[in-house]
N, C-alpha and C positions, 0 to 999 in steps of 0.2 A: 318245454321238452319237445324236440322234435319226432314227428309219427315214423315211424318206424317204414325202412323202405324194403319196397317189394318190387319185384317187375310188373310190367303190367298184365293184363288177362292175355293169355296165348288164343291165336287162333288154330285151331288143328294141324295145317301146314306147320307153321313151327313148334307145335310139340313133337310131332311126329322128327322135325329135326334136329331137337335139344335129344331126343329118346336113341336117334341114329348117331348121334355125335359121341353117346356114351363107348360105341365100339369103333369111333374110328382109329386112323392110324396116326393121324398128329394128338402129339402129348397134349397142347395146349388148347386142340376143342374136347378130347377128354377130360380134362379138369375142368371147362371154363361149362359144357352142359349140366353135370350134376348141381352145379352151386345154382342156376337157372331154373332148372326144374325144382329145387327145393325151394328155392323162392314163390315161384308158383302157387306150391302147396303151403305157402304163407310162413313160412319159416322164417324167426326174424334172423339176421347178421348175426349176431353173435353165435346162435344156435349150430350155425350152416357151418362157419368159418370153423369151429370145434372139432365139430363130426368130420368135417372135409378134412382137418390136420393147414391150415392156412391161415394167413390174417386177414383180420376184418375189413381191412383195407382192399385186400383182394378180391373181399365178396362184392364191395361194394362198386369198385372198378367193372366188375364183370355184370355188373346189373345197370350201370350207369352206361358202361356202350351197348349194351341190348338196347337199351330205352333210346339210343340213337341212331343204331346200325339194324337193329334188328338183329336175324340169324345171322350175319352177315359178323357180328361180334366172335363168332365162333374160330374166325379166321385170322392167325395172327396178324399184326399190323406190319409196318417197317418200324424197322428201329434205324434210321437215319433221320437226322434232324428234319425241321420242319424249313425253317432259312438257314441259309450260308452266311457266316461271319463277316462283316462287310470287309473288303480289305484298301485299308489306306493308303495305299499307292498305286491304285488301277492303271494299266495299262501305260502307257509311255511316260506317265510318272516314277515306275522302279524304275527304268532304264535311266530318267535323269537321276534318281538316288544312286545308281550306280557309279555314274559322272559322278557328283558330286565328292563320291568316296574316294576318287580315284587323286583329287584333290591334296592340298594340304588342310588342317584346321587352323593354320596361322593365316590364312588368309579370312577365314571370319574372323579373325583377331581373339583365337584363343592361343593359349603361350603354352600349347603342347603340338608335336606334330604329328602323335599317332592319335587314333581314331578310337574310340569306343564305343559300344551301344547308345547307351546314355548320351554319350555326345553328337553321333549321328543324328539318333531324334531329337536331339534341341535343336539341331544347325536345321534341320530338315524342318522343323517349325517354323523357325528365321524366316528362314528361304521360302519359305509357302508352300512348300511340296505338298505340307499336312495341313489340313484344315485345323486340327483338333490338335492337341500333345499327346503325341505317343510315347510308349515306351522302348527302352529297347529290344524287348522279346520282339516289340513286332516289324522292328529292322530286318533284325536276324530273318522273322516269317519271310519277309519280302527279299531277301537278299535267297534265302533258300527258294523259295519259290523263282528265283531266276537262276539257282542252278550255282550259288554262290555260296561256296563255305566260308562263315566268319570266324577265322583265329584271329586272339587276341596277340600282340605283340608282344611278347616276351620283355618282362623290367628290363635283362643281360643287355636286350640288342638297343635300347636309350643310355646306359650308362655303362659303357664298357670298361673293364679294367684298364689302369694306366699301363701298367704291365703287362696287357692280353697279346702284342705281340710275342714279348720274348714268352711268354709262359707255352704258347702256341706253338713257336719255334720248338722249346723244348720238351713239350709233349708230343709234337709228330717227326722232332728228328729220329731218323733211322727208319722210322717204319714206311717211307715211300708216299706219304699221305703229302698233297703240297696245300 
């Protein structure tokens, strides 16, 4: 069974801060001194998290960054990641993705000549653009991140009606539409 955790022995500078923290004006060093100073006075987790109305996970969080921030825990954090997502086509590599799209896929010797996610990042594979296989969510990231909206091509505009002119004629005759 593991001993039951507490913070460590305050020195009077930081009680005097956890006691000030109880009337400040951010919500989150309000909550986070009470649970601190009841640790303190040896209160275990579960006790604390009860009477405070929180989970015990919260108690525990709030004792775990005192024990490495000190007072300084009192102070929310950021909440933006800590790294950035790598992205798979840095810098004048989207711009050859771009090329590439601008392409047919009959020329890597696929026997379609529109384009889709899935099929950019495979050719994009091929080609060495991508170290790794991607997917195509993350065409699309890099295609947005260049400022490039991907629509998918419509089934209608590969396999047109045999029909589609006269139907065309006769649905925009009279009304001016050419």
């Amino acid at each position: 069974m593991k001993p039951p955790l507490f913070v460590r022995p305050l020195t009077d500078a930081e009680r005097q801060a956890l006691e000030a923290g109880l009337h400040a004006a951010a919500a989150f060093t309000r909550r986070r001194s009470p649970i601190l100073l009841a640790s303190a006075r040896r209160e275990p987790v579960p006790t604390i998290a009860r009477g405070l109305g929180c989970g015990e996970q919260t108690v525990r969080n709030a004792i775990h960054a005192f024990h490495h921030g000190g007072v300084a825990a009192l102070q929310p954090g950021s909440h933006r990641p800590h790294t950035r997502p790598p992205t798979a086509f840095p810098g004048a590599q989207a711009a050859v993705l771009r090329d590439l799209l601008h392409r047919s896929p009959r020329e890597f010797g696929r026997p379609t000549s529109l384009w889709t996610l899935d099929l950019a990042a495979e050719i994009s594979f091929a080609q060495g653009l991508s170290a790794t296989r991607i997917s195509g969510e993350t065409i699309r990231a890099t295609l947005a991140r260049l400022g490039v909206r991907w629509q998918r091509a419509k089934d209608w505009m590969t396999r047109p009606d045999p029909a589609y002119l006269r139907k065309k004629g006769g649905a925009t005759a009279g009304c001016g539409w050419s």
